[in-house]
N, C-alpha and C positions, 0 to 999 in steps of 0.2 A: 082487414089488417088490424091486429093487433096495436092500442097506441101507447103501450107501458111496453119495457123491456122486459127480457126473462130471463132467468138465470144468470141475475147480474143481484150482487148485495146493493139493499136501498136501490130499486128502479125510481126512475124519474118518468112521470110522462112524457113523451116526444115534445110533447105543445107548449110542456109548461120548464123543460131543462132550459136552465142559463147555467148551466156549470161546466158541461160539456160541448162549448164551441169550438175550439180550436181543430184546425185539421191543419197535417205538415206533409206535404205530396209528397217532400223525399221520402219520407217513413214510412207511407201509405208505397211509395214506389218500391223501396226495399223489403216491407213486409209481405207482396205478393211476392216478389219473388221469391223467397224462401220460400213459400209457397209451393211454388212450381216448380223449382228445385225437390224438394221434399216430395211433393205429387210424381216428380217422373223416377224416386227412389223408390218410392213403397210399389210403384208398378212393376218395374225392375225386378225388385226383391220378389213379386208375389208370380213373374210371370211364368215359371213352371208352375202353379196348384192349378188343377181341373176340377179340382169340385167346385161348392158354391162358394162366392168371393163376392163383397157389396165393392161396386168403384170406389175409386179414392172421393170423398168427400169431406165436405166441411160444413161444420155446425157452427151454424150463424151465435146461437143463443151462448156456447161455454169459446167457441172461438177455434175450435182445433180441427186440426185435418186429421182422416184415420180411414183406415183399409181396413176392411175385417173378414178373417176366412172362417168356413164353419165345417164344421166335422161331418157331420150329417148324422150326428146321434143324437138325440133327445135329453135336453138338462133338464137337472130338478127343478119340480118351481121355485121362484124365488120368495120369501113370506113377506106378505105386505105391501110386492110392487103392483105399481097399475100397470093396467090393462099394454099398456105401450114398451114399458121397460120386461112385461111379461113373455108377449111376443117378442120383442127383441134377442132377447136371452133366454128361449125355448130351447136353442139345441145349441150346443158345446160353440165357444168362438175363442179366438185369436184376434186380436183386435193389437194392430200398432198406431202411434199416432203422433201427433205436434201439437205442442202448446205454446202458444206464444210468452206463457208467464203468468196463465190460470190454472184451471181445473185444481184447484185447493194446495196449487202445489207453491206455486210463486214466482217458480221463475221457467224461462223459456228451457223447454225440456221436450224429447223426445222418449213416447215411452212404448210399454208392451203390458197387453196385460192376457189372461186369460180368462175364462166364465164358462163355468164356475172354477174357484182355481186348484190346480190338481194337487196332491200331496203331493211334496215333495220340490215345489218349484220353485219356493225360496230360496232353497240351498242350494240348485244348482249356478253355479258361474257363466258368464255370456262376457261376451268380448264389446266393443276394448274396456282395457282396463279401467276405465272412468265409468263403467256401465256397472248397475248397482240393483238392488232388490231394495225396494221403498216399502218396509215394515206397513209404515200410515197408509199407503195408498194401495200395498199390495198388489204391487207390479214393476217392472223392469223401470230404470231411469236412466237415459242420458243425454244428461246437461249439453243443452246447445253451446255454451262457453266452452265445455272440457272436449266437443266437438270440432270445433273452431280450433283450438287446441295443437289435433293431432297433424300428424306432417302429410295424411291422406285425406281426408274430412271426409270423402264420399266411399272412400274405402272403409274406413271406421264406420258409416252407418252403415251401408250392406251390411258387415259384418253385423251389428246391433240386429238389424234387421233378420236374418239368418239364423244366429246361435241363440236369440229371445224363442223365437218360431221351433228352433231345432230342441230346445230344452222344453219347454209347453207343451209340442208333440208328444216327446217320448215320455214326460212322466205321465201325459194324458192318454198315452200308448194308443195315439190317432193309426188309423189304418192310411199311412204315410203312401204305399204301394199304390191305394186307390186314387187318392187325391195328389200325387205329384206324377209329372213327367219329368 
């Protein structure tokens, strides 16, 4: 085991942090559930694709949950990445996901991205309205607050869910017939 953090700015050793004591059960209590909220939408949302699909997971080190489907064609390499981010991103993906208020962005967001990303899929529009193309991040965003928001919350992510996947596909002109029922 590992006794420094990863993928956290300024790691502290496990042994040696006194900065990071406090824990608040509500918090920890409400933040799984979203969680498991979140985990039984992206199942939801993905459970027509028959091709390959990673389960819903979550990444201890940046903090986020995410589903990721894959086309089953072969991506460019990527220049410069190791050996792990190489494999990863071999062949074409979809990838949606939860941030609690990391991954470079700030705040708790639900996003979408594609790899490598296809032309054209900045421009297209995805639903609801609060759902956005993140220039910096290069990929779909929406705000868990503007979430929280809507007078459906799980209707609005389906949709996110949905028109991000429905827009990625067709400029990435996925062979949709083969990979959905």
């Amino acid at each position: 085991m590992n006794p420094v953090p990863v993928e956290v700015k300024d790691p502290i050793p496990f042994a040696e942090d006194t900065v990071h004591l406090s824990y608040d059960g509500d918090f920890a209590q409400r933040f799984w559930r979203v969680l498991m909220h979140a985990t039984a939408q992206f199942q939801r949302s993905s459970s027509g694709f028959i091709g390959k699909i990673s389960p819903v997971h979550f990444f201890w080190g940046s903090f986020d949950l995410a589903v990721t489907r894959f086309s089953g064609r072969r991506a460019p390499a990527r220049p410069g990445a190791d050996r792990i981010t190489r494999e990863a991103y071999s062949h074409e993906v979809i990838s949606v996901g939860f941030w609690p208020g990391n991954g470079g962005f700030g705040d708790a967001a639900f996003y979408c991205y594609a790899a490598p990303v296809p032309e054209g899929l900045a421009a297209r529009k995805v639903r609801p309205a609060a759902a956005y193309w993140d220039t910096d991040l290069g990929e779909f965003i929406l705000r868990y607050d503007d979430l929280r928001r809507e007078s459906s919350p799980d209707g609005a992510l389906l949709d996110f869910l949905a028109s991000t996947y429905e827009a990625a596909t067709d400029v990435a002109k996925w062979d949709r017939a083969a990979l959905e029922r």
